[in-house]
N, C-alpha and C positions, 0 to 999 in steps of 0.2 A: 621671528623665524624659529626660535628654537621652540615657542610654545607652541607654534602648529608642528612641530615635527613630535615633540610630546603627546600631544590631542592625537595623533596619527597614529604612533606607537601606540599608545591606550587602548585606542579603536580595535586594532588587529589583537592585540594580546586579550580584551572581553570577546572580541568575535571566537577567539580560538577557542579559550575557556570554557565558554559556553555551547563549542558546539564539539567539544572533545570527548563529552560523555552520550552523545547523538546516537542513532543505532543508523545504518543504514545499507541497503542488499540490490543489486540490481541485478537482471539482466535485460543488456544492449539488443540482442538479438540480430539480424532476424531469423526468426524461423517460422515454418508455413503451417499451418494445421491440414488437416484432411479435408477441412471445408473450401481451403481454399485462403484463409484471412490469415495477413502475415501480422506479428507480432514483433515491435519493435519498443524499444527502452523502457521497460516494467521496471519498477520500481516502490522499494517500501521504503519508508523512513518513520523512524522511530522520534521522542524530544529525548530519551536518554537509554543508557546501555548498561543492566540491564532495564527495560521497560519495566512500566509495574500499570497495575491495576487505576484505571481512572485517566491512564496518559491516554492521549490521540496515536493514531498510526493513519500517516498519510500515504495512500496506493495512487501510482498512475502508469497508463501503458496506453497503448496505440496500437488502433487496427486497421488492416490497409485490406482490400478486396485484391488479388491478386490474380484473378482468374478472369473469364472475357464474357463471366454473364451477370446476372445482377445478385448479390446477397442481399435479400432481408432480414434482419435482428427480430427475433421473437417479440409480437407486441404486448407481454406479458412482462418477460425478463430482460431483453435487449442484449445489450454488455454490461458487466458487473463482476467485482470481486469473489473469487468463491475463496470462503474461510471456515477452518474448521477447527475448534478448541481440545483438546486431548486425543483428539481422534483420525484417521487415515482413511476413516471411511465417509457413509454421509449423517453417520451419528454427530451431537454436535454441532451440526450444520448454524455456521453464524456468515452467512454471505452478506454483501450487502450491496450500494453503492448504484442499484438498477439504473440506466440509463438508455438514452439511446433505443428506446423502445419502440418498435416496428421501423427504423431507419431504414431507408434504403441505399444499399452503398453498390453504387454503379462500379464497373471498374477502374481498379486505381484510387477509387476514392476512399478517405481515412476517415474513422473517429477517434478521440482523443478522450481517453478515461481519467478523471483525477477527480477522487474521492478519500473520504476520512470516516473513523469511527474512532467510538472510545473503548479502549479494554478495560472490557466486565470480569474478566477471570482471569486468574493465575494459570499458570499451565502452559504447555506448546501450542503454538498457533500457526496454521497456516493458512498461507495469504498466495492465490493463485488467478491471472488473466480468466475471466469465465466469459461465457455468451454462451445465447442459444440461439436456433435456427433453425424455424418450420418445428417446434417443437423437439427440438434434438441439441443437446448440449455437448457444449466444445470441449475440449481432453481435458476430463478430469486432473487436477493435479497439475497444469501446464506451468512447467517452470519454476514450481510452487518454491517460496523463500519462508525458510522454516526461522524462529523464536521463538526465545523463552521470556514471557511475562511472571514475577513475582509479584507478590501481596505487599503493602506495606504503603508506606507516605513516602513521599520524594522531598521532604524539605524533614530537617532537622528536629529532634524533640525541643520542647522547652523545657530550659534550665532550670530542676529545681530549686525552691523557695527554703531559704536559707532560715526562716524566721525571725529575723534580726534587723 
């Protein structure tokens, strides 16, 4: 008995460990766009805090049709992350994530985004709910969850060699 209760303690205290340096931003929502598609629990996650160059960032959100006609997703871009590296504008443009492309979402009816990339650059990032539709793109900047990625290695130098 006491060594599963050890094994147990162990578990939680590496789960914590290891997810204490996590980066992670949400918003629950909902809120509606002007097209009509409600936006519920966006979400970025980071493996650590601060990020750096080379790590993964995992995005996901949810789009519901909320109106009583039908929305189609651009059969080009669909729904997808809009990301931009140093920039506020559409300089730097690092989007990614396209899915959902030409969907048709009846009323009421949802898609569900969850995609990844790796960061290429140091610098501020922003990571924002995107879609188009009939050729027309959904509010810039929606929600956008702003970070900072650094340069550098996530695992420790090796110890120099003593010559001895």
């Amino acid at each position: 008995m006491t060594k599963k209760i050890f094994v147990l303690l162990f578990s939680i205290a590496f789960v914590a460990i290891f997810q204490m340096d996590s980066y992670s931003a949400d918003f629950a929502g909902p809120d509606t766009s002007p097209d009509g598609l409600q936006l519920r629990d966006f979400s970025v996650r980071g493996a650590q805090d601060p990020s750096r160059v080379g790590d993964n960032v995992k995005v996901s959100y949810k789009l519901k049709n909320v109106t009583q006609r039908t929305i189609v997703l651009d059969s080009r871009y669909g729904a997808f992350v809009g990301a931009r590296w140093n920039s506020t504008t559409d300089a730097n443009n690092r989007d990614f994530g396209y899915s959902h492309m030409g969907k048709i979402l009846n009323p009421q009816q949802k898609v569900d985004i969850k995609v990844s990339r790796k960061l290429d650059a140091a610098g501020t990032w922003r990571f924002w709910p995107a879609y188009s539709i009939s050729g027309k793109w959904g509010p810039f900047r929606w929600h956008e969850i702003v970070f900072d990625v650094v340069a550098g290695s996530t695992t420790s130098p090796p110890k120099p060699k003593t010559g001895r």
